[in-house]
VEXTIDREN-942031 format. One record per residue (C-alpha): residue in one letter; chain; z, x, y. Coordinates in Angstrom, 1 decimal, padded with zeros to 4 digits, always signed. Example, Ala and Ser with C-alpha at 12.3 -4.5 7.8 and 13.67 -1.06 7.14 Angstrom:
(a; A; (+007.8; +012.3; -004.5))
(s; A; (+007.1; +013.7; -001.1))
REM end
This chain:
(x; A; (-006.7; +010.2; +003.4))
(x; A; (-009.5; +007.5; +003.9))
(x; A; (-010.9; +007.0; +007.3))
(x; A; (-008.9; +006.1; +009.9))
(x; A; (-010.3; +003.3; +012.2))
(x; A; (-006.9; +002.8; +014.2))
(x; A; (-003.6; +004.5; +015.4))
(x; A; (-001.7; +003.4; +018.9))
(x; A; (+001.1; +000.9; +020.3))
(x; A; (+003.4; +000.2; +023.1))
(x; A; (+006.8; +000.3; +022.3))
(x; A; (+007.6; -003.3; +023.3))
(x; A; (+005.6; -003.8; +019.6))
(x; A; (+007.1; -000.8; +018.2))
(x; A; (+011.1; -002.4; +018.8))
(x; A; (+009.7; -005.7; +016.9))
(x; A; (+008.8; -003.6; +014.1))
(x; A; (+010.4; -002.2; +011.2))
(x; A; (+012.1; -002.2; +007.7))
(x; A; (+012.9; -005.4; +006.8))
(x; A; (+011.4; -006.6; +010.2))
(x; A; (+008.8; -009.3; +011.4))
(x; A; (+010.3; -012.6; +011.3))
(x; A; (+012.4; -015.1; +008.5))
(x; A; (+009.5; -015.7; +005.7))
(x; A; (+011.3; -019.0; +004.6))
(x; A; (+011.6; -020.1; +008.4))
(x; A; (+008.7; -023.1; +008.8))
(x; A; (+005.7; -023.9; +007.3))
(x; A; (+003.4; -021.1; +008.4))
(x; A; (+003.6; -018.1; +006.3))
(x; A; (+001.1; -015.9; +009.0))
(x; A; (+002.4; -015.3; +011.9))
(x; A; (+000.7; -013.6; +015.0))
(x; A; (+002.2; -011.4; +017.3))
(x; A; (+000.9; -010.3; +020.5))
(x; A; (+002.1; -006.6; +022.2))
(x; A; (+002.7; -005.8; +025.7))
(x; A; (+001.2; -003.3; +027.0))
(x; A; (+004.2; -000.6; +028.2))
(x; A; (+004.2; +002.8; +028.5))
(x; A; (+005.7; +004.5; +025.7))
(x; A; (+009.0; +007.2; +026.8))
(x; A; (+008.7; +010.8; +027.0))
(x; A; (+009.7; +013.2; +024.4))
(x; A; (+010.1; +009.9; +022.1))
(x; A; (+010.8; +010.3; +017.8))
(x; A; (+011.0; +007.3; +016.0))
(x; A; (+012.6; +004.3; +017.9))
(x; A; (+013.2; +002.6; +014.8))
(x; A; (+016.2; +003.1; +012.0))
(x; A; (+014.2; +004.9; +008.9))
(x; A; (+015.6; +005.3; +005.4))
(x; A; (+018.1; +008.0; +004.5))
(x; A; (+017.2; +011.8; +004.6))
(x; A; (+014.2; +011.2; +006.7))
(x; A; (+013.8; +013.7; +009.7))
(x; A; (+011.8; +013.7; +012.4))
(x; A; (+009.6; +017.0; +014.5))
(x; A; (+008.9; +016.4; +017.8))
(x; A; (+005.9; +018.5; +018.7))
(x; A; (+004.2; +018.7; +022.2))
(x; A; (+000.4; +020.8; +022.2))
(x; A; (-001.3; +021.5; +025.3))
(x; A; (-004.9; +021.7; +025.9))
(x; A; (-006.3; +024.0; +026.4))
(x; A; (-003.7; +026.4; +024.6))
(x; A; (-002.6; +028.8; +026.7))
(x; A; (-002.3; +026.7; +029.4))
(x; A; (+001.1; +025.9; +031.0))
(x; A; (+002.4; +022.1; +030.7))
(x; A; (+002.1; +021.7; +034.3))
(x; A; (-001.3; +022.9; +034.2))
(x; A; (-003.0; +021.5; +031.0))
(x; A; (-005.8; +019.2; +030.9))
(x; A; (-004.6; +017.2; +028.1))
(x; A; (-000.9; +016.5; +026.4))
(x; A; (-000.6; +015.8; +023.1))
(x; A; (+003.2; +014.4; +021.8))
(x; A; (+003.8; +013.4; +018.8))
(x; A; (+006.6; +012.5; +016.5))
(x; A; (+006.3; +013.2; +013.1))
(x; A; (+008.2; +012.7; +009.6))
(x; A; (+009.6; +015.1; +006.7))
(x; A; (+010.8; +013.5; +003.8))
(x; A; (+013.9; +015.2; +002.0))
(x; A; (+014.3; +016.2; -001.5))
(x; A; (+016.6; +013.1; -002.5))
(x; A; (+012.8; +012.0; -002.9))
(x; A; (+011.4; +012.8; -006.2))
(x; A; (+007.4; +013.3; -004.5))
(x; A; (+008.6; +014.5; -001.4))
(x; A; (+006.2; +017.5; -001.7))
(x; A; (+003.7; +015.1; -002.2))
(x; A; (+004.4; +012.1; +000.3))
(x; A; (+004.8; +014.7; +002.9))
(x; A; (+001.4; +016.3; +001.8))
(x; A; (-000.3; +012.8; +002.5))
(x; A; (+001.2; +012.4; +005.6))
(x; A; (-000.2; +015.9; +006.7))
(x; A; (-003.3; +015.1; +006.2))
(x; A; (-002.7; +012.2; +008.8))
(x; A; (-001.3; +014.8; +011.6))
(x; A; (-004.2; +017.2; +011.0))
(x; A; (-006.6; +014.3; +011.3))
(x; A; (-004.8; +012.9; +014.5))
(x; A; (-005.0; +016.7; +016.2))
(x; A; (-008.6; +017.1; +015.3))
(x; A; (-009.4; +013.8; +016.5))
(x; A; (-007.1; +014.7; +019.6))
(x; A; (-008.9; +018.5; +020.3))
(x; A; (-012.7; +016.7; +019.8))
(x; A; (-012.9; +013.1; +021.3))
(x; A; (-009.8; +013.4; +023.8))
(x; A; (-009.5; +016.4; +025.3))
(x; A; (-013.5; +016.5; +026.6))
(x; A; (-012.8; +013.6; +028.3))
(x; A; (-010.1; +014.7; +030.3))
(x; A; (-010.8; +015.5; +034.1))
(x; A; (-008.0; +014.5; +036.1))
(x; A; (-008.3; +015.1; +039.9))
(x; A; (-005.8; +017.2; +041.4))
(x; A; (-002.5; +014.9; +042.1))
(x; A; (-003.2; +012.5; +039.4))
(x; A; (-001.2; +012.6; +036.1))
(x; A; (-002.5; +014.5; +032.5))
(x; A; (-004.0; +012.9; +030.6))
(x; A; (-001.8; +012.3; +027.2))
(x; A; (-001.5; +010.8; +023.8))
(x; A; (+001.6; +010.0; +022.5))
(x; A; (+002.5; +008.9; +018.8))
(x; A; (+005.7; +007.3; +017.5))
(x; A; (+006.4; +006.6; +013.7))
(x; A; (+008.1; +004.2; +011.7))
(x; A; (+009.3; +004.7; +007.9))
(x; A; (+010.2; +001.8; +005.8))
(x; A; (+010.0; +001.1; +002.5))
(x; A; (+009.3; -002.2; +000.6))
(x; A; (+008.5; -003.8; -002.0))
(x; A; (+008.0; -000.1; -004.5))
(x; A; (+006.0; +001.0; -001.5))
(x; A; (+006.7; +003.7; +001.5))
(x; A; (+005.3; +003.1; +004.7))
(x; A; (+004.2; +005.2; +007.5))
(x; A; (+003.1; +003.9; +010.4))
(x; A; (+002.1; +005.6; +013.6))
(x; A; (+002.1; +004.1; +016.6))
(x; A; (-000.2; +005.8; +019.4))
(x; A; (-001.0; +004.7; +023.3))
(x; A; (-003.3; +007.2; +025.1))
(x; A; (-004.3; +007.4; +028.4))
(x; A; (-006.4; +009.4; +031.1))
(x; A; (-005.1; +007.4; +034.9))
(x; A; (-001.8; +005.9; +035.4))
(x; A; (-001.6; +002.2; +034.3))
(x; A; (-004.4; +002.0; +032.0))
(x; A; (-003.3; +002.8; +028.6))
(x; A; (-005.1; +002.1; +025.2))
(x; A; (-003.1; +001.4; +021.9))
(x; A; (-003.8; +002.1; +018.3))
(x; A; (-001.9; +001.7; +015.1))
(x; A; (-002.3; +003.3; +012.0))
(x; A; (-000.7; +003.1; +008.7))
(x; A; (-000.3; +005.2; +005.9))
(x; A; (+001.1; +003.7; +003.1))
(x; A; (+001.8; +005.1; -000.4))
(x; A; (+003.3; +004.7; -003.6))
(x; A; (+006.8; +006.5; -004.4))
(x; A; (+005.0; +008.6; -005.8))
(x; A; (+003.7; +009.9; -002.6))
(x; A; (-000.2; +008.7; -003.6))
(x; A; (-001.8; +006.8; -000.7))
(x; A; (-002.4; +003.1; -001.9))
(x; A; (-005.6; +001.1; -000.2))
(x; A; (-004.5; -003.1; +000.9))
(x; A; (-006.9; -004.0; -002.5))
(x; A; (-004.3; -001.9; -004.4))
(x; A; (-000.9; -003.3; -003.3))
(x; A; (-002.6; -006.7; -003.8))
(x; A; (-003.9; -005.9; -007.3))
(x; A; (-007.2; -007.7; -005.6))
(x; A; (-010.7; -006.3; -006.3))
(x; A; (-012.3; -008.0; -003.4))
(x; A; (-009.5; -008.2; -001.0))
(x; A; (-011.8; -009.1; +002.0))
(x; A; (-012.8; -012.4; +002.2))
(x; A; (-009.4; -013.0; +001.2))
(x; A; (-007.5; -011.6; +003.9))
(x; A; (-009.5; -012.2; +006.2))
(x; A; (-009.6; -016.4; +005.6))
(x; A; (-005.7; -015.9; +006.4))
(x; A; (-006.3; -014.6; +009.5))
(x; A; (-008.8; -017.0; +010.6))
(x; A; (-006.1; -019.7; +009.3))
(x; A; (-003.6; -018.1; +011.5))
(x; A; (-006.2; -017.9; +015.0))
(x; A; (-006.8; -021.3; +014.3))
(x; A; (-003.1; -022.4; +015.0))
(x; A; (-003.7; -021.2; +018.8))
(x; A; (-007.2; -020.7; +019.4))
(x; A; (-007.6; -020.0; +023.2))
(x; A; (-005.6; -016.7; +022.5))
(x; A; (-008.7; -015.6; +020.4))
(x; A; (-012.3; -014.9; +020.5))
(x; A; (-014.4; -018.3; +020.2))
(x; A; (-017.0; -016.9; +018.2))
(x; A; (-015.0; -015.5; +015.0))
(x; A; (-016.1; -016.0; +012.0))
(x; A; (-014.7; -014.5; +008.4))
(x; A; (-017.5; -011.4; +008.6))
(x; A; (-016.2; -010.8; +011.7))
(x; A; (-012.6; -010.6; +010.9))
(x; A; (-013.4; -008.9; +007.6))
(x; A; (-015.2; -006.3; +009.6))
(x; A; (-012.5; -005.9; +012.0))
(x; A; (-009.9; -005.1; +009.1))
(x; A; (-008.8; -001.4; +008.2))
(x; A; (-008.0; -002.0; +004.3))
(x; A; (-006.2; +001.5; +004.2))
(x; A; (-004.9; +002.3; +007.2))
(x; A; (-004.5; -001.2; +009.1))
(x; A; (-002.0; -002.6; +007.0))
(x; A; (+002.1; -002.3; +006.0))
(x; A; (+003.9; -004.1; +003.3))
(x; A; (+006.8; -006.2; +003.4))
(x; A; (+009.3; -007.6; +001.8))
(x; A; (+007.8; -010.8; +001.8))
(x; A; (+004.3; -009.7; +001.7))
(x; A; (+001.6; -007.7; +003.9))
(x; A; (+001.7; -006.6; +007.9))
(x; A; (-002.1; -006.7; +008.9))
(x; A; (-002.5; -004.3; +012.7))
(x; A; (-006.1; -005.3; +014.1))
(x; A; (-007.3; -002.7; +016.9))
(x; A; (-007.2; -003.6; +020.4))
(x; A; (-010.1; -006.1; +021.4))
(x; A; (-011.5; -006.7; +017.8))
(x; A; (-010.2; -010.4; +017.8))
(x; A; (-009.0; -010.8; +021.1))
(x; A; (-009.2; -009.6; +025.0))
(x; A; (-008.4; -005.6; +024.7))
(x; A; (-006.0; -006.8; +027.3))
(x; A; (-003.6; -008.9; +024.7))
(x; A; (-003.1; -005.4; +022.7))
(x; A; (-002.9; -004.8; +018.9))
(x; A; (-003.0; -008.2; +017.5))
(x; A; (-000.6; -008.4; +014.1))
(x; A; (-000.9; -011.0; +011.6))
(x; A; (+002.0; -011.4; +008.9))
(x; A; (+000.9; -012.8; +005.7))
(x; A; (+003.5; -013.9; +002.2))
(x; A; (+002.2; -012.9; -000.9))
(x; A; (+002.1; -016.6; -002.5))
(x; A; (-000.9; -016.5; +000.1))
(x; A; (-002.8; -013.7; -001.4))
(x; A; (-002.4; -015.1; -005.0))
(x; A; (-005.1; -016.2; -006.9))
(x; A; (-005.2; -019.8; -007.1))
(x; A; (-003.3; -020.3; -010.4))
(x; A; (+000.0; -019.1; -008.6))
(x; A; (+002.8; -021.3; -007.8))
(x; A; (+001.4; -024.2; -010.3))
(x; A; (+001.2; -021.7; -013.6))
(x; A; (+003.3; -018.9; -013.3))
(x; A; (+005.8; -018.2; -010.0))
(x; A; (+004.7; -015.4; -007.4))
(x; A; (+007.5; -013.0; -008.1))
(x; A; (+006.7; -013.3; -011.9))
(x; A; (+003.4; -013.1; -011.3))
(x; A; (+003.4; -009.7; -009.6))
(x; A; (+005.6; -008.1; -012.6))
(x; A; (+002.8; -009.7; -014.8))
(x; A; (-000.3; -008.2; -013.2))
(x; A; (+001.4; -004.9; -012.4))
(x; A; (+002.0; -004.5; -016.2))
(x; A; (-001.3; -005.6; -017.3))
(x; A; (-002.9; -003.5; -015.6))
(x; A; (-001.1; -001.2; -017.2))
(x; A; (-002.5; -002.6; -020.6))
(x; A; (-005.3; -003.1; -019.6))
(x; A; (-006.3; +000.2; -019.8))
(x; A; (-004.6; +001.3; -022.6))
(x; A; (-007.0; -001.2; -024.2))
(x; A; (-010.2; -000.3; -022.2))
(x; A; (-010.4; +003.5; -024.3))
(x; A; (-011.8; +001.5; -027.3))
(x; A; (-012.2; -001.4; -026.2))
(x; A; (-009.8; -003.0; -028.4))
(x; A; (-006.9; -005.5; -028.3))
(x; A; (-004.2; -007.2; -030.9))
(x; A; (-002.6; -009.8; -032.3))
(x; A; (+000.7; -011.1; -033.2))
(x; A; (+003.0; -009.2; -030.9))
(x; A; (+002.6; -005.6; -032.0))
(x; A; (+000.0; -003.3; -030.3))
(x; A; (-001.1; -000.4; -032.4))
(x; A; (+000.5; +002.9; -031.9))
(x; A; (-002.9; +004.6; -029.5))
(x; A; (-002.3; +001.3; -026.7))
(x; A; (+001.3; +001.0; -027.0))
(x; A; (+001.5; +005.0; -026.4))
(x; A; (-001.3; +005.0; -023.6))
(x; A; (+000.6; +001.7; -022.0))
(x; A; (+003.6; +004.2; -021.7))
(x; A; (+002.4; +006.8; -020.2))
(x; A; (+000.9; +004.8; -017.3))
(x; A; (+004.3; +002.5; -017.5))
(x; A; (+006.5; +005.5; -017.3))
(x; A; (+003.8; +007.2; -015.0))
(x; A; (+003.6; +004.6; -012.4))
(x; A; (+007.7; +003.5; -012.7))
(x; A; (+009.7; +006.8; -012.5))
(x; A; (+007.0; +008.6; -010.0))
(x; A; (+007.1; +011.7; -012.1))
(x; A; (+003.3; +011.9; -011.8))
(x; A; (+003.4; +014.1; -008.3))
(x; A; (+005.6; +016.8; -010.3))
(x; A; (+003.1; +016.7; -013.0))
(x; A; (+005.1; +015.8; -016.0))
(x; A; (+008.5; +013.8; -016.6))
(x; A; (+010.9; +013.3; -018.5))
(x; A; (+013.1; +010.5; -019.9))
(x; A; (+015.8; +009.6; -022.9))
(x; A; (+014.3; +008.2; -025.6))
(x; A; (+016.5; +005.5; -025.4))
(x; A; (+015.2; +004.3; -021.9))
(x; A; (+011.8; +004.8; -023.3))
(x; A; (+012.7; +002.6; -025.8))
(x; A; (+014.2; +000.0; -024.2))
(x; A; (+011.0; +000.1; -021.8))
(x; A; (+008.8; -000.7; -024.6))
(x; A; (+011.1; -003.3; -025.9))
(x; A; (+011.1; -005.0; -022.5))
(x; A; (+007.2; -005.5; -022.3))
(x; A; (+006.7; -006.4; -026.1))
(x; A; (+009.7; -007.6; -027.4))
(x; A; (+009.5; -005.2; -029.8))
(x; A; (+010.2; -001.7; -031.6))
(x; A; (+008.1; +001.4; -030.4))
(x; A; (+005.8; +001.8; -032.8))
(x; A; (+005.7; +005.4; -032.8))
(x; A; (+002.8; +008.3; -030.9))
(x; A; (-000.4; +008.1; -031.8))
(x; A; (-001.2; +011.2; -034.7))
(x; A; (-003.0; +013.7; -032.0))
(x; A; (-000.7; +012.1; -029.0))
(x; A; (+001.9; +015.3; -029.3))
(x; A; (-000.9; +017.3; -028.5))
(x; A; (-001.4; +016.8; -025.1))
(x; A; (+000.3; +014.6; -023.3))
(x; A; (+003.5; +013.1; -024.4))
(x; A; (+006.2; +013.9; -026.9))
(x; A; (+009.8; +013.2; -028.2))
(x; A; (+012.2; +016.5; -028.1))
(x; A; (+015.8; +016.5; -028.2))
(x; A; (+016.3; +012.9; -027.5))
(x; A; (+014.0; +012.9; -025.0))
(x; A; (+010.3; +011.8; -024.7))
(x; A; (+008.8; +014.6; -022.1))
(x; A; (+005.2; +013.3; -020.3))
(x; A; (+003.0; +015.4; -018.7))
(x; A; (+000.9; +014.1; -016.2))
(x; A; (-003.3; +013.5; -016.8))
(x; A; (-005.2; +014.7; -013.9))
(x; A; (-006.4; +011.0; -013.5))
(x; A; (-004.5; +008.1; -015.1))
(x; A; (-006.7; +005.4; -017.3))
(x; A; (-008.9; +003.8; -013.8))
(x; A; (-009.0; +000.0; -015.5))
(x; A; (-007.4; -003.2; -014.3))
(x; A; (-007.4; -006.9; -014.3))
(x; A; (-009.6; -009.2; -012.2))
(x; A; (-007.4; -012.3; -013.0))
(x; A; (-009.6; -015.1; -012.8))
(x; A; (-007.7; -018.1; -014.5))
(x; A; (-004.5; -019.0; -016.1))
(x; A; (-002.7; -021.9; -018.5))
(x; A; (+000.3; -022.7; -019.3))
(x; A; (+001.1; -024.2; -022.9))
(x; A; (+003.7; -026.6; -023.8))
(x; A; (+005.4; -024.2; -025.8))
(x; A; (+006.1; -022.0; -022.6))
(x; A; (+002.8; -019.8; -023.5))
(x; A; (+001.1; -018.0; -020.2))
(x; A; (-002.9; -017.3; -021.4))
(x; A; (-003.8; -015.0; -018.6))
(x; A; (-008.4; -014.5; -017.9))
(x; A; (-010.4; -012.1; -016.4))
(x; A; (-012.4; -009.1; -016.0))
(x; A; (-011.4; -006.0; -017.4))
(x; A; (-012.5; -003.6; -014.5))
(x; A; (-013.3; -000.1; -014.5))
(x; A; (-011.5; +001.7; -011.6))
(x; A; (-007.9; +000.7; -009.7))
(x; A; (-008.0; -002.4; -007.2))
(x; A; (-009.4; -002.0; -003.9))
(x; A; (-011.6; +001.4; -005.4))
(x; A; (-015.1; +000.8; -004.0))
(x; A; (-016.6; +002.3; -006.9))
(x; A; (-015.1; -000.3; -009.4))
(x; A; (-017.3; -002.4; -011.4))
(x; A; (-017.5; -004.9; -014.6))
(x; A; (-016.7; -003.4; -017.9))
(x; A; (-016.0; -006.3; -020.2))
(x; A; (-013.9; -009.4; -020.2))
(x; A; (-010.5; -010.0; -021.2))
(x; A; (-007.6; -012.6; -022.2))
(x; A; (-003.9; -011.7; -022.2))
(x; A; (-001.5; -013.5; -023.9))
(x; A; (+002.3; -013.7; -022.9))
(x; A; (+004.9; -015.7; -024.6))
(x; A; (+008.5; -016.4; -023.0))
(x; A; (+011.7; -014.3; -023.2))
(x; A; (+014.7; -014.3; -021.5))
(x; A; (+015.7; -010.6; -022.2))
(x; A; (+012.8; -009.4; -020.5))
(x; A; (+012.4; -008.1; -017.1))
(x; A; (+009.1; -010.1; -016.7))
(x; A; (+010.7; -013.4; -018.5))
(x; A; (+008.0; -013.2; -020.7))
(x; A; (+006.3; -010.3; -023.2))
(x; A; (+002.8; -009.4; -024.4))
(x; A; (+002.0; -010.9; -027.4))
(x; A; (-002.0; -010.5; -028.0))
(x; A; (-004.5; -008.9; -026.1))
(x; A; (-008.7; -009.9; -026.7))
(x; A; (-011.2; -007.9; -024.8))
(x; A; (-014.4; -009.1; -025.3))
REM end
């Protein structure tokens, strides 16, 4: 789990939130909208105060500090409710590994920077921290989000939020990765500024986008949405401490690139980049593209793997497998095409057909390469001519950098699931 720079809210904030939650995104013209907590004490013994997806459990665990103290006695109270996904999920093992990491993290944090600073006088209440959680999923994408308020006298409580979202495949996923954006900063943080600006005596006067970027928790202050991206900035980093956890809502035809809405539509786009990146590093192993519709048997095998990998989340068990009919009409989807059968050595490792089947088992690390999208063009004949930077390393990795540059070529097709298949690829 990356670092976690917030966690706590009331539960006036926590009843707004939710699957499916936050406000109509076709209602008005502003697509960001800020919401402002209220600072209540959150109930005793609470789980999750929300409606979470189907065979989703909740443990409610109270620890006492020190241990073998009695409640009534303790220095510190730690209560916290906490999530087990069921085995209708194909990762549970794994999504519920990730989230583990967050509970040990929250009790370590807890037992080290809390409990030292407890010293209530006799009389006065224990000091506590109480956590809350909220499961949604949305958009191909589960989120967990914990919802923490802390205090050490009555009446003056601090709030934190903290998120930990994941792919269905149970691996956490950084705000640069759900947006497919390589340097998500600036980015997100100009939409916030655009929102402060709508109401700016609620605000800081002195904000500025450095200060917003700094302010923003790319893997742990952040859901996703239906409609596009939940940002949770900590208590006083844009406003009085006093106004709580400040939320901004942003759609995704506001994180786009520029191209979006005039080339190609946001929806399609998403399918598009998702799937190129996919190709993209197929390609990147050699460097290599094609022409005229029909990639050559090593990228149109490699593409498949991560398609298959990334699509039917059988990456967390390690291997998967699917007909070789839905394998096929995958490929055809894409490319418009026939499979044009495994690579020679392919059977060798990772992937092969058995008994109507084609069986995968999982790399250790999938092909790190994606798309920097950088331009676009639309042709009269319905032709999409996609630019960028091919880019070593997944969006949002902080160790990603140049490798070459690249053109992707897409032509119309109603068939497909994208509306449109790949039809040349130039890396140059």
């Amino acid at each position: 789990m990356k670092k976690i720079i917030a966690l706590l809210l009331p539960v006036a904030l926590l009843l707004s939130f939710g699957c499916n939650r936050g406000g109509d995104p076709n209602a008005g013209e502003v697509s960001i909208i800020p919401t402002r907590p209220v600072a209540t004490p959150m109930p005793e013994n609470s789980q999750s105060m929300l409606n979470s997806p189907e065979n989703i459990s909740f443990t409610s665990t109270k620890l006492v500090f020190p241990e073998d103290a009695d409640e009534s006695e303790a220095d510190y109270i730690l209560d916290y409710s906490f999530p087990v996904f069921g085995s209708s999920y194909e990762a549970c093992d794994n999504i519920n590994a990730t989230l583990e990491m967050y509970r040990d993290e929250l009790i370590q944090r807890v037992s080290l920077e809390r409990v030292p600073l407890a010293d209530a006088a006799e009389g006065e209440m224990t000091p506590y921290t109480r956590v809350v959680c909220d499961i949604s999923i949305s958009s191909g994408c589960i989120n967990a989000v914990f919802f923490e308020e802390y205090a050490y006298v009555a009446e003056r409580t601090g709030h934190i939020v903290t998120s930990v979202v994941m792919d269905m495949g149970g691996n956490e996923r950084s705000l640069g990765y759900v947006l497919g954006e390589y340097m998500p900063d600036a980015l997100v943080a100009q939409q916030v500024l655009n929102a402060i600006s709508l109401s700016p005596d609620e605000y800081y006067e002195d904000l500025d986008l450095d200060g917003v970027a700094w302010s923003l928790d790319l893997y742990n202050g952040f859901s996703v949405l239906p409609y596009g991206i939940r940002l949770y900035m900590p208590e006083g980093s844009v406003a009085a401490p006093e106004k709580g956890v400040m939320t901004f809502d942003v759609e995704w035809r506001d994180l786009a690139p520029y191209f979006v809405g005039d080339v190609v539509s946001t929806d399609t786009f998403k399918l598009i980049k998702t799937a190129a990146n996919d190709l993209a590093a197929a390609c990147a192993a050699g460097f290599s593209g094609f022409e005229g519709g029909m990639p050559d048997s090593y990228i149109a095998t490699e593409f498949m793997i991560s398609t298959l990998l990334r699509t039917e989340y059988g990456r967390a068990a390690g291997s998967l497998e699917v007909s070789e009919s839905r394998f096929n009409e995958l490929f055809e989807g894409y490319f418009g095409c026939a499979f044009p059968g495994l690579y020679p050595t392919a059977d060798e490792g990772r992937i092969r057909f058995e008994n109507g089947s084609c069986k995968i088992t999982a790399p250790v690390e999938l092909n790190r390469y994606g798309v920097d999208f950088d331009g676009a063009e639309l042709a009269d004949d319905g032709t999409l001519v996609f630019t960028g930077a091919l880019m070593y390393g997944f969006p949002g990795d902080a160790d990603s950098s140049f490798a070459a540059g690249i053109k992707i070529t897409l032509t119309p097709n109603e068939d497909a699931p994208m509306g449109y298949v790949f039809t040349a690829v130039s890396v140059f």
